[in-house]
C-alpha positions, 0 to 999 in steps of 0.5 A: 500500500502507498502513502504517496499519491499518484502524480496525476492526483498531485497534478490534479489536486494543484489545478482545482486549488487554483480554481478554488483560489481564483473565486476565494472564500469571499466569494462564498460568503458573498453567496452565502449571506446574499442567499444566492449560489456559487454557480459560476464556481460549479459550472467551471469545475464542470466545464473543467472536468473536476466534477465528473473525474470519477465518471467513466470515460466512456460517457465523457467522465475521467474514468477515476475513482471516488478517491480522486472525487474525494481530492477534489472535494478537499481541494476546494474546501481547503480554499474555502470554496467547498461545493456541498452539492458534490457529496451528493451529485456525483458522489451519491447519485452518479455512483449509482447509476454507474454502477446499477444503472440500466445502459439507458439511464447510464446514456441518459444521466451521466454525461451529464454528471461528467460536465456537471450540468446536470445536478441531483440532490438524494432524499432519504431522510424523513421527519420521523426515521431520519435515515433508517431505511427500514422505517421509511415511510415513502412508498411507490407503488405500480399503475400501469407500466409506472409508478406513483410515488407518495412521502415526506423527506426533510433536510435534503441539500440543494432541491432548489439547484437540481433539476431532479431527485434520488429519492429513496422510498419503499415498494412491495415485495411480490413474493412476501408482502413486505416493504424493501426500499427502492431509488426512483428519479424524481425531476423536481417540476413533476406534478405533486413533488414540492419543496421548502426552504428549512430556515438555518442558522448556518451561513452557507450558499446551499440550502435544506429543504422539505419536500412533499411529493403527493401522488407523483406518476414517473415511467416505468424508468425512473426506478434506477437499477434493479427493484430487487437490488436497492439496498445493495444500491443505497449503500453502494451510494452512502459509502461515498457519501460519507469519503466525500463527507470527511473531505469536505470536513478535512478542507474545510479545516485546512483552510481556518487552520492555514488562516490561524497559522498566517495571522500567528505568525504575523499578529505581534502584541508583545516582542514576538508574533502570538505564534511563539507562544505554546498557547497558541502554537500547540493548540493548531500543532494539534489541529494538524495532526488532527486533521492529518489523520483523518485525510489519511483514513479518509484515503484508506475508505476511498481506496477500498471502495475504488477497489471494491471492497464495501464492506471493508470500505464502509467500515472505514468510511464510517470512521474517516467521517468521524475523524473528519467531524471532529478535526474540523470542529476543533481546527475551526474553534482553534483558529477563532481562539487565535484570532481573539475578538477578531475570529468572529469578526466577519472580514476574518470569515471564521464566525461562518465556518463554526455553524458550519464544521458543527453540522460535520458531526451530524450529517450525512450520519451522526456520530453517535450512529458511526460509533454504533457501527464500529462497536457492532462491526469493528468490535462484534459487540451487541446491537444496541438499538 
C-alpha cells in the first residue's frame, strides 16, 4: 500500500486549488449571506472536468475513482470554496447509476454528471426515521407500466439547484408482502413533488429543504437499477457519501487552520508574533495532526471502495467521517481562539465556518450512529438499538 499519491492526483489536486483560489472564500460568503449560489464556481469545475473525474470515460467522465472525487472535494474546501452539492451529485447519485444503472439511464444521466450540468440532490431522510431505511415511510407503488410515488423527506441539500431527485422510498415485495426500499428519479417540476426552504442558522450558499411529493406518476424508468437490488444500491451510494463527507470536513479545516497559522505568525502584541507562544502554537500543532489523520483514513475508505471492497470500505468510511467531524470542529474553534475578538469578526470569515464544521458531526450520519457501527462491526459487540 502507498502513502504517496499518484502524480496525476498531485497534478490534479494543484489545478482545482487554483480554481478554488481564483473565486476565494469571499466569494462564498458573498453567496452565502446574499442567499444566492456559487454557480459560476460549479459550472467551471464542470466545464473543467473536476466534477465528473470519477465518471467513466466512456460517457465523457475521467474514468477515476471516488478517491480522486474525494481530492477534489478537499481541494476546494481547503480554499474555502467547498461545493456541498458534490457529496451528493456525483458522489451519491452518479455512483449509482454507474454502477446499477440500466445502459439507458447510464446514456441518459451521466454525461451529464461528467460536465456537471446536470445536478441531483438524494432524499432519504424523513421527519420521523431520519435515515433508517427500514422505517421509511415513502412508498411507490405500480399503475400501469409506472409508478406513483407518495412521502415526506426533510433536510435534503440543494432541491432548489437540481433539476431532479434520488429519492429513496419503499415498494412491495411480490413474493412476501413486505416493504424493501427502492431509488426512483424524481425531476423536481413533476406534478405533486414540492419543496421548502428549512430556515438555518448556518451561513452557507446551499440550502435544506422539505419536500412533499403527493401522488407523483414517473415511467416505468425512473426506478434506477434493479427493484430487487436497492439496498445493495443505497449503500453502494452512502459509502461515498460519507469519503466525500470527511473531505469536505478535512478542507474545510485546512483552510481556518492555514488562516490561524498566517495571522500567528504575523499578529505581534508583545516582542514576538502570538505564534511563539505554546498557547497558541500547540493548540493548531494539534489541529494538524488532527486533521492529518483523518485525510489519511479518509484515503484508506476511498481506496477500498475504488477497489471494491464495501464492506471493508464502509467500515472505514464510517470512521474517516468521524475523524473528519471532529478535526474540523476543533481546527475551526482553534483558529477563532487565535484570532481573539477578531475570529468572529466577519472580514476574518471564521464566525461562518463554526455553524458550519458543527453540522460535520451530524450529517450525512451522526456520530453517535458511526460509533454504533464500529462497536457492532469493528468490535462484534451487541446491537444496541
Amino acid at each position: 500500500m502507498s502513502f504517496t499519491e499518484s502524480e496525476e492526483r498531485q497534478a490534479l489536486r494543484k489545478a482545482v486549488a487554483e480554481l478554488g483560489r481564483k473565486y476565494g472564500h469571499e466569494y462564498t460568503l458573498k453567496a452565502a449571506r446574499s442567499g444566492g449560489h456559487t454557480t459560476e464556481l460549479w459550472n467551471e469545475a464542470g466545464e473543467l472536468g473536476y466534477l465528473g473525474v470519477s465518471v467513466p470515460e466512456e460517457f465523457g467522465g475521467g474514468g477515476g475513482g471516488i478517491g480522486d472525487l474525494a481530492a477534489v472535494c478537499e481541494e476546494l474546501g481547503a480554499t474555502g470554496t467547498g461545493l456541498l452539492q458534490m457529496v451528493v451529485s456525483p458522489a451519491i447519485c452518479a455512483t449509482i447509476i454507474a454502477r446499477f444503472g440500466t445502459p439507458e439511464q447510464k446514456s441518459r444521466w451521466l454525461p451529464g454528471f461528467a460536465d456537471g450540468t446536470l445536478r441531483m440532490a438524494f432524499a432519504i431522510t424523513e421527519p420521523d426515521a431520519g435515515s433508517n431505511a427500514h422505517r421509511l415511510t415513502t412508498t411507490a407503488r405500480r399503475v400501469g407500466d409506472g409508478w406513483v410515488l407518495n412521502g415526506r423527506k426533510v433536510y435534503i441539500s440543494c432541491v432548489d439547484e437540481s433539476q431532479s431527485v434520488m429519492v429513496v422510498g419503499r415498494t412491495e415485495d411480490a413474493k412476501t408482502g413486505k416493504l424493501k426500499p427502492a431509488l426512483f428519479v424524481v425531476p423536481t417540476d413533476a406534478p405533486g413533488f414540492e419543496f421548502q426552504r428549512i430556515e438555518m442558522d448556518v451561513i452557507a450558499p446551499d440550502s435544506q429543504f422539505q419536500v412533499f411529493i403527493d401522488d407523483v406518476h414517473l415511467p416505468a424508468e425512473a426506478l434506477v437499477g434493479s427493484e430487487d437490488a436497492a439496498l445493495m444500491q443505497l449503500f453502494a451510494g452512502l459509502n461515498p457519501e460519507r469519503i466525500m463527507a470527511s473531505a469536505y470536513a478535512v478542507g474545510m479545516g485546512r483552510f481556518a487552520l492555514d488562516k490561524a497559522v498566517e495571522y500567528a505568525k504575523t499578529r505581534t502584541v508583545w516582542k514576538e508574533p502570538i505564534g511563539a507562544h505554546q498557547a497558541v502554537a500547540h493548540p493548531l500543532a494539534k489541529a494538524k495532526v488532527e486533521l492529518e489523520l483523518a485525510k489519511l483514513m479518509t484515503q484508506k475508505a476511498a481506496a477500498l471502495y475504488d477497489s471494491g471492497d464495501d464492506m471493508a470500505a464502509g467500515e472505514a468510511a464510517n470512521m474517516a467521517k468521524y475523524a473528519a467531524g471532529e478535526a474540523v470542529v476543533n481546527a475551526v474553534d482553534a483558529a477563532v481562539q487565535t484570532h481573539g475578538g477578531n475570529g468572529l469578526a466577519s472580514e476574518y470569515g471564521l464566525g461562518a465556518l463554526v455553524a458550519a464544521s458543527r453540522l460535520t458531526r451530524i450529517a450525512p450520519v451522526s456520530r453517535e450512529m458511526i460509533l454504533n457501527f464500529v462497536a457492532q462491526f469493528s468490535l462484534g459487540l451487541p446491537k444496541s438499538y
